[in-house]
C-alpha positions as CSV (number, residue, x, y, z in Angstrom):
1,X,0.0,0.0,0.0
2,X,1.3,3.3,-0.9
3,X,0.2,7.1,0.0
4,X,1.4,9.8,-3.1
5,X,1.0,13.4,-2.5
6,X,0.3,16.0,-5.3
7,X,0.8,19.8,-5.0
8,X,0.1,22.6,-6.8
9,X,1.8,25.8,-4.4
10,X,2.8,29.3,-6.1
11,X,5.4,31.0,-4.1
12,X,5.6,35.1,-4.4
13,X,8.8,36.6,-5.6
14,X,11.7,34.9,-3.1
15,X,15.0,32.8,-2.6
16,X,13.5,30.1,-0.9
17,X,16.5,27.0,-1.8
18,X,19.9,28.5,-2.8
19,X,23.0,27.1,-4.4
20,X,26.8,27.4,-3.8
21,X,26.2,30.9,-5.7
22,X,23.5,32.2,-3.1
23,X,20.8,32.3,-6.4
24,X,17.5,30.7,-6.4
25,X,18.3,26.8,-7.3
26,X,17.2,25.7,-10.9
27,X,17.1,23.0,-13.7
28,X,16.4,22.0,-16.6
29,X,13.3,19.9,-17.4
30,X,11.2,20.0,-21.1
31,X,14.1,22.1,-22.4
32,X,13.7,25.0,-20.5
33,X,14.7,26.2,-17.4
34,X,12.8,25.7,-14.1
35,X,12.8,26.8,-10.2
36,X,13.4,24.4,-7.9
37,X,13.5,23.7,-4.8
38,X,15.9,20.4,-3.4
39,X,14.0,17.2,-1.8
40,X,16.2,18.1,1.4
41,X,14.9,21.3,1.5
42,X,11.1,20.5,1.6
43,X,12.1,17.2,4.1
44,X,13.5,19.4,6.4
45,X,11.3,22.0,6.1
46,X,8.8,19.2,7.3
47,X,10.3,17.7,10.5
48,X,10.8,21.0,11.8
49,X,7.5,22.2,11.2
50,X,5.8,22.4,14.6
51,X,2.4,20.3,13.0
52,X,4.7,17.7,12.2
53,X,5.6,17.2,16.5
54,X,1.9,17.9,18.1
55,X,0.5,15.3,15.2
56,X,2.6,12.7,16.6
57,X,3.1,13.7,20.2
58,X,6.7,13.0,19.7
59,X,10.1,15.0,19.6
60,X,12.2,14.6,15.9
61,X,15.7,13.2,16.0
62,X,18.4,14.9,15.9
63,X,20.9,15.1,13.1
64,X,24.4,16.4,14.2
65,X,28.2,16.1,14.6
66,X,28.3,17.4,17.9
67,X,26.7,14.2,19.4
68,X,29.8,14.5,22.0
69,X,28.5,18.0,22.8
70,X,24.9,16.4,23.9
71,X,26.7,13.4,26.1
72,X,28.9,15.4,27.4
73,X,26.7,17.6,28.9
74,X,24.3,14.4,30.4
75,X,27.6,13.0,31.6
76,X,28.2,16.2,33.5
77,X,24.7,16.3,34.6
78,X,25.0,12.7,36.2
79,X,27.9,14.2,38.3
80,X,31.0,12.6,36.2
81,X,34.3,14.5,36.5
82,X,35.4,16.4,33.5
83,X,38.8,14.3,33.4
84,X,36.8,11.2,33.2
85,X,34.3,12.4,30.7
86,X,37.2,13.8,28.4
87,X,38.6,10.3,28.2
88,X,35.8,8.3,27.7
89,X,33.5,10.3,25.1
90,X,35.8,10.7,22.3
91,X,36.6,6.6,22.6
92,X,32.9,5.7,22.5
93,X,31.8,7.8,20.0
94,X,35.0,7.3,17.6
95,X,33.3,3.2,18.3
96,X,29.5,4.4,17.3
97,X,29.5,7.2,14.9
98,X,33.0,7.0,13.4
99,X,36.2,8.9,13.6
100,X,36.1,12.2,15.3
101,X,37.7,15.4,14.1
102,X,41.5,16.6,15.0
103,X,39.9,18.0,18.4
104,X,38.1,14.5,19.2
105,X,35.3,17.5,18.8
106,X,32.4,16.1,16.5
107,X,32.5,13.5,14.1
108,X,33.1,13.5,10.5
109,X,29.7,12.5,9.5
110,X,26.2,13.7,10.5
111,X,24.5,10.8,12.8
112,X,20.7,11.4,13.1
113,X,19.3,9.5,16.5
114,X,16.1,9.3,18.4
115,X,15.9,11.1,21.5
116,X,15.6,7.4,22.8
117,X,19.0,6.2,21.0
118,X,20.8,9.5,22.7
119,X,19.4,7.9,26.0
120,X,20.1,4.7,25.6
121,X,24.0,5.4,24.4
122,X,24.2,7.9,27.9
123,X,22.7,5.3,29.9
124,X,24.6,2.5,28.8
125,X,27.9,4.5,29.1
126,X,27.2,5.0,33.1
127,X,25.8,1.6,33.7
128,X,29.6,0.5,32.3
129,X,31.7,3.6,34.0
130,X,33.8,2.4,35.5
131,X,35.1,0.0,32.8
132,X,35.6,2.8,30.7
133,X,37.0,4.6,32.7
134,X,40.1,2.2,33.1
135,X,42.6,2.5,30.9
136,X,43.2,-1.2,30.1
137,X,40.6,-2.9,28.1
138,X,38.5,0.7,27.5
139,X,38.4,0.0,24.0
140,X,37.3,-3.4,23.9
141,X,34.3,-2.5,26.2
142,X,33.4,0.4,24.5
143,X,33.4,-1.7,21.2
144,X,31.0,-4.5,23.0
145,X,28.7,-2.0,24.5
146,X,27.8,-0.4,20.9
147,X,27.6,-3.5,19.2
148,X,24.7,-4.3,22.0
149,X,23.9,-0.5,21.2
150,X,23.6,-1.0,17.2
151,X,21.8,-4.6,17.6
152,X,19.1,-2.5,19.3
153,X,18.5,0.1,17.0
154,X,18.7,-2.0,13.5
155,X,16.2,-1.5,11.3
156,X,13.5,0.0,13.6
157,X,13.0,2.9,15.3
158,X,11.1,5.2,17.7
159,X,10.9,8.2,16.0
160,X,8.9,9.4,12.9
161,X,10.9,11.3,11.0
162,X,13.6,9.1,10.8
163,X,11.3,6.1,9.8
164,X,10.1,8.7,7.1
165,X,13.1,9.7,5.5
166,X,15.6,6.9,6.7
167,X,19.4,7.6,7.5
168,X,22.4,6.2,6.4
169,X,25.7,5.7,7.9
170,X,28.7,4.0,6.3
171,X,30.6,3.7,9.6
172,X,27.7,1.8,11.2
173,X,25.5,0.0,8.3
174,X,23.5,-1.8,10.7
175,X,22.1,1.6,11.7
176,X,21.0,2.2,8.2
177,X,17.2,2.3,8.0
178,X,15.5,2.3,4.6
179,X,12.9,5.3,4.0
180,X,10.1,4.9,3.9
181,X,8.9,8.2,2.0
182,X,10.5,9.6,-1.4
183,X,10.3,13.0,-2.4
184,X,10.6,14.9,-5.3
185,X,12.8,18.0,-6.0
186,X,9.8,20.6,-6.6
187,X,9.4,22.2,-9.9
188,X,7.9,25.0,-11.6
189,X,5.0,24.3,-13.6
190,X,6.4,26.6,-16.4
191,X,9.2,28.5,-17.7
192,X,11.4,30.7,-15.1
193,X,13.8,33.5,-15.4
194,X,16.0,34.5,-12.5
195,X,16.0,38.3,-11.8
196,X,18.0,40.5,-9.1
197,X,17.3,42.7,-6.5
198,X,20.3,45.6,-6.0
199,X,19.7,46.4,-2.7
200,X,21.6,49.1,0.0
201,X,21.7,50.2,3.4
202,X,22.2,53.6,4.6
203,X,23.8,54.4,8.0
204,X,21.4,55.9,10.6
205,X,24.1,57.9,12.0
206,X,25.3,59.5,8.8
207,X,24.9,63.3,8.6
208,X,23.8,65.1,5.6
209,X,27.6,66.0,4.2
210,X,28.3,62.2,4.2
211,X,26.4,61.0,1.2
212,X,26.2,57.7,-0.2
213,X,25.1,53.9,1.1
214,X,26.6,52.8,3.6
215,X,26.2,49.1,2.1
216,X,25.0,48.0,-1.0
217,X,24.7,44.7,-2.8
218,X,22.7,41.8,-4.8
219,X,20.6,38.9,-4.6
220,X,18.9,36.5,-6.8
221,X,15.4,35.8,-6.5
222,X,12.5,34.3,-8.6
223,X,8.6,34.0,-8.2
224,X,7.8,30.4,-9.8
225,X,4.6,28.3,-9.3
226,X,5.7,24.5,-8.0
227,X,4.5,20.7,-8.7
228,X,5.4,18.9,-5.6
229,X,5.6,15.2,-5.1
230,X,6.1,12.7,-2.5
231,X,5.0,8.8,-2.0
232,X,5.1,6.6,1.3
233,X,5.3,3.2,1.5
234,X,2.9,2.3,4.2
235,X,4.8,-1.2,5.1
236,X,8.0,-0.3,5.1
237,X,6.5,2.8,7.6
238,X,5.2,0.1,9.4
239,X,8.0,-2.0,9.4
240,X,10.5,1.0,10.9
241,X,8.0,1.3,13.6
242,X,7.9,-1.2,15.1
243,X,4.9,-2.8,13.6
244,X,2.8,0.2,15.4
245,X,0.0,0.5,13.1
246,X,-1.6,3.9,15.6
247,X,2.0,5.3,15.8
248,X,2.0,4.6,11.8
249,X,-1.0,6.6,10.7
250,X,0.1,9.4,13.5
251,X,2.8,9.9,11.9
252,X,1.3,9.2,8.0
253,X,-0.9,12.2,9.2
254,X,1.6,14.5,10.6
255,X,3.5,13.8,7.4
256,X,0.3,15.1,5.4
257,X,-0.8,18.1,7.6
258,X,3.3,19.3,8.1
259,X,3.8,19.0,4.1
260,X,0.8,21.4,3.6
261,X,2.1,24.4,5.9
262,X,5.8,24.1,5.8
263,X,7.7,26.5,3.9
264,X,11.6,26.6,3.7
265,X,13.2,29.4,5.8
266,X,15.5,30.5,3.0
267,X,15.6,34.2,2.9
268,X,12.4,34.7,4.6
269,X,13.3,37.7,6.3
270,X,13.8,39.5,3.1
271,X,10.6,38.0,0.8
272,X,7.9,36.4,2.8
273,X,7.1,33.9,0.4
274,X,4.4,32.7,2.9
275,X,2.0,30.8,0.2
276,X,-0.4,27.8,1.3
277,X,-0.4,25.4,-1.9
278,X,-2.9,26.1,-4.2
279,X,-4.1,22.5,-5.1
280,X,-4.0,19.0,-3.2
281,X,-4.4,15.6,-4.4
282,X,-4.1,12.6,-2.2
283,X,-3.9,9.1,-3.3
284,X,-4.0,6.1,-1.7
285,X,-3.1,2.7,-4.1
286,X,-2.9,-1.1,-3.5
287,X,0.0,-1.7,-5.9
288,X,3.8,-0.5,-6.4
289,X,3.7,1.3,-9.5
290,X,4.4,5.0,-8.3
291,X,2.5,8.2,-10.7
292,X,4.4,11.1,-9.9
293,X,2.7,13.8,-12.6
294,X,5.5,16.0,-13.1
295,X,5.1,15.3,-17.0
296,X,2.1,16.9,-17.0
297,X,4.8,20.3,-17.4
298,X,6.9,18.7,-19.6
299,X,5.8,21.2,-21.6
300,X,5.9,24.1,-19.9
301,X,2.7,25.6,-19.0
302,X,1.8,29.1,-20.1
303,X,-0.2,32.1,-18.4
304,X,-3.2,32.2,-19.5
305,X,-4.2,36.2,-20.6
306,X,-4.5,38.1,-17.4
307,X,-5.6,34.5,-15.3
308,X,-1.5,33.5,-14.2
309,X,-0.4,30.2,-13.9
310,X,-2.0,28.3,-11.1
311,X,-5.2,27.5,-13.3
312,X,-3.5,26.3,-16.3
313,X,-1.2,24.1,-14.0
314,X,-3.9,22.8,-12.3
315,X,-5.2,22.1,-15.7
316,X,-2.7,20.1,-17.1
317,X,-2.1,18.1,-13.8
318,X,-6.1,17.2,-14.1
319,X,-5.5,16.2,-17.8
320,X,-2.7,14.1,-17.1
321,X,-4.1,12.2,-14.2
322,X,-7.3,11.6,-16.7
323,X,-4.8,10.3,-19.2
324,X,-3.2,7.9,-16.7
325,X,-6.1,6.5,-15.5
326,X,-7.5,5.8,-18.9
327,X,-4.8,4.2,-20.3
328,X,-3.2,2.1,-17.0
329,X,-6.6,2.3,-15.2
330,X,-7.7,3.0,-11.3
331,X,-8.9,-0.4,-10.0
332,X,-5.8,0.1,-7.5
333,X,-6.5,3.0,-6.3
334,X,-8.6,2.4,-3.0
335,X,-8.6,6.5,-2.0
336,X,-8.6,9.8,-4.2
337,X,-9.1,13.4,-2.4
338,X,-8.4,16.7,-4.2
339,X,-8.7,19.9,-2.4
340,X,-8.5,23.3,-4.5
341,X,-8.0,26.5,-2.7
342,X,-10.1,28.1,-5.8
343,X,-13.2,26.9,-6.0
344,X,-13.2,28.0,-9.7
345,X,-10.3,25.9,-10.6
346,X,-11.1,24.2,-13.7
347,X,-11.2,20.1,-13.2
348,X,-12.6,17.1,-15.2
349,X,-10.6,13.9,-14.0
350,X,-10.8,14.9,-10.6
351,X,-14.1,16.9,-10.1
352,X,-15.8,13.5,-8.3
353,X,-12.7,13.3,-5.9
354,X,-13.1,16.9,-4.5
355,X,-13.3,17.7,-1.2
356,X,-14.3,21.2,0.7
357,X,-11.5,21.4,3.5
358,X,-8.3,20.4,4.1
359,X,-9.2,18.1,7.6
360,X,-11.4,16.0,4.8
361,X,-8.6,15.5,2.7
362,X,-6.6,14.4,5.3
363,X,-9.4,12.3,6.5
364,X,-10.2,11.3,3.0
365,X,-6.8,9.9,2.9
366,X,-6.0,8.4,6.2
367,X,-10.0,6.5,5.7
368,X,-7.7,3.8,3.1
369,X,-5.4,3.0,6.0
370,X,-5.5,0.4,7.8
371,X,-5.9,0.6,11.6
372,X,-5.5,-2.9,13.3
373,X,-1.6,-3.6,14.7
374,X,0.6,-5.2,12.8
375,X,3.7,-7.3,13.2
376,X,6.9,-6.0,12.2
């Protein structure tokens, strides 16, 4: 069984996603060039997103290299001696998360863990103090107690973004859990053109003899209407959790309601871009084959005379879906919701699936799931 989520979301002039130049990200795609905004960059915009934690009453993990930083400070709290600490930490963490920096700092890598896995590794760490705290055999205990550690932690876990969008980790491939959601890089429904803003500052203290900016500069921005895409496998979601099928569709419906209002924070201060998408469609299907519609824009959509371009990319998406269905059918698809912010949007394909409010499309899709516990 697999969710796919379609949207339709027109962002106002802004630099939401940049490159290594600080300019708006882009590609090509049906020969012309489109905005886009990076699969990281909309995944993270979604575990932050406070919806995504008070859907599924629990904390997101925590990717960083300064793991050593967080134990350290639990180690101090559990009254261990900075000598002690010092000597331990960078040996069992070189053992978990791979080698350390120069400093015996942070690691090389980022690790992403559970609140849960963070407590576990301190715990297990003061249960065994005082073996390693001794110099002789330090290593070899250190090296037992993550193994037990790892053993743990493989292939499940008990936090929901992770069993969404997976980690990896050479140094530790038992650790690696597949994802269970994919996401497309978002792209504009049409053709886009970078522009840029010349900006300058002027000193408040400046008197009138001293004339000029005081700082002066450029950025590149764009204003681009998006197709975005993303598909969940609900057994593999299951799987990661434990076999949790409540925790499951918590966190299926976090995933939903957090993809609808999170925004990336890329230069927010200085555009805005604050847009709720302008179309939803939720699917839910009984088979593997995955419809992602981004070649409804293969050719890219035009504005229509004085109408923009949300209509005609709603359009085409509504054409394509038709075309899908008629030629690959829709016996296995068990739920289809569409929600349009306009209730003038034009729709053919999808007029029988619409729906008035967003809490019915979410309901509409989380209705397919299944409820009863399942074994992992």
């Amino acid at each position: 069984m697999f969710v796919e989520q379609h949207m339709i979301q027109n962002f106002s002039p802004a630099n939401l996603n940049r490159d290594d130049t600080n300019n708006p990200k882009d590609c090509e795609f049906g020969g012309v060039r489109r905005a886009r905004i990076s699969s990281q960059c909309i995944k993270r915009a979604i575990r932050t997103c406070p919806v995504f934690a008070e859907v599924t009453g629990v904390e997101v993990g925590t990717r960083t290299r300064w793991v050593t930083r967080l134990l350290r400070e639990s180690l101090f709290d559990a009254g261990k001696p900075e000598a002690e600490v010092d000597v331990v930490l960078p040996v069992f963490v070189k053992e978990y998360g791979g080698k350390l920096d120069k400093k015996g700092e942070h690691t090389a890598v980022l690790l992403y863990l559970s609140n849960g896995e963070l407590s576990d590794i301190r715990q297990t760490m003061l249960d065994h103090w005082p073996d390693l705290v001794g110099e002789e055999g330090r290593e070899a205990t250190a090296k037992k107690l993550v193994k037990a550690l790892v053993k743990r932690s493989s292939g499940v876990t008990s936090t929901p973004d992770i069993a969404l969008f997976g980690r990896m980790l050479a140094e530790q491939p038992e650790l690696n859990l597949e994802a269970a959601c994919q996401v497309a890089h978002a792209i504009s429904t049409h053709r886009v053109t970078m522009e840029m803003d010349f900006f300058t500052a002027v000193d408040d203290l400046s008197t009138e003899e001293e004339t000029g900016a005081a700082m002066m500069g450029f950025t590149g921005f764009d204003s681009a209407c998006f197709y975005r895409y993303a598909r969940i496998d609900w057994g593999q979601l299951l799987c990661s959790l434990r076999g949790d099928a409540e925790f499951a569709r918590r966190t299926m419906e976090a995933f939903l309601r957090a993809s609808v209002a999170a925004v990336p924070s890329g230069k927010q201060s200085s555009f805005a871009a604050h847009n709720p998408p302008s179309f939803l469609l939720g699917v839910v299907r009984s088979d593997g084959m995955g419809w992602s519609l981004a070649n409804a824009f293969e050719r890219p959509v035009r504005p229509e005379r004085d109408g923009g371009v949300v209509a005609p990319s709603v359009a085409a998406l509504d054409d394509y879906w038709g075309s899908l269905c008629r030629v690959y059918g829709d016996s296995t698809l068990l739920a289809t919701a569409a929600l349009a912010l306009d209730g003038d949007l034009p729709l053919k394909g999808l007029q029988e699936a619409t729906v008035q409010t967003l809490d019915q499309w979410v309901a509409a899709v989380m209705g397919a799931l299944p409820s009863e516990e399942a074994r992992p």
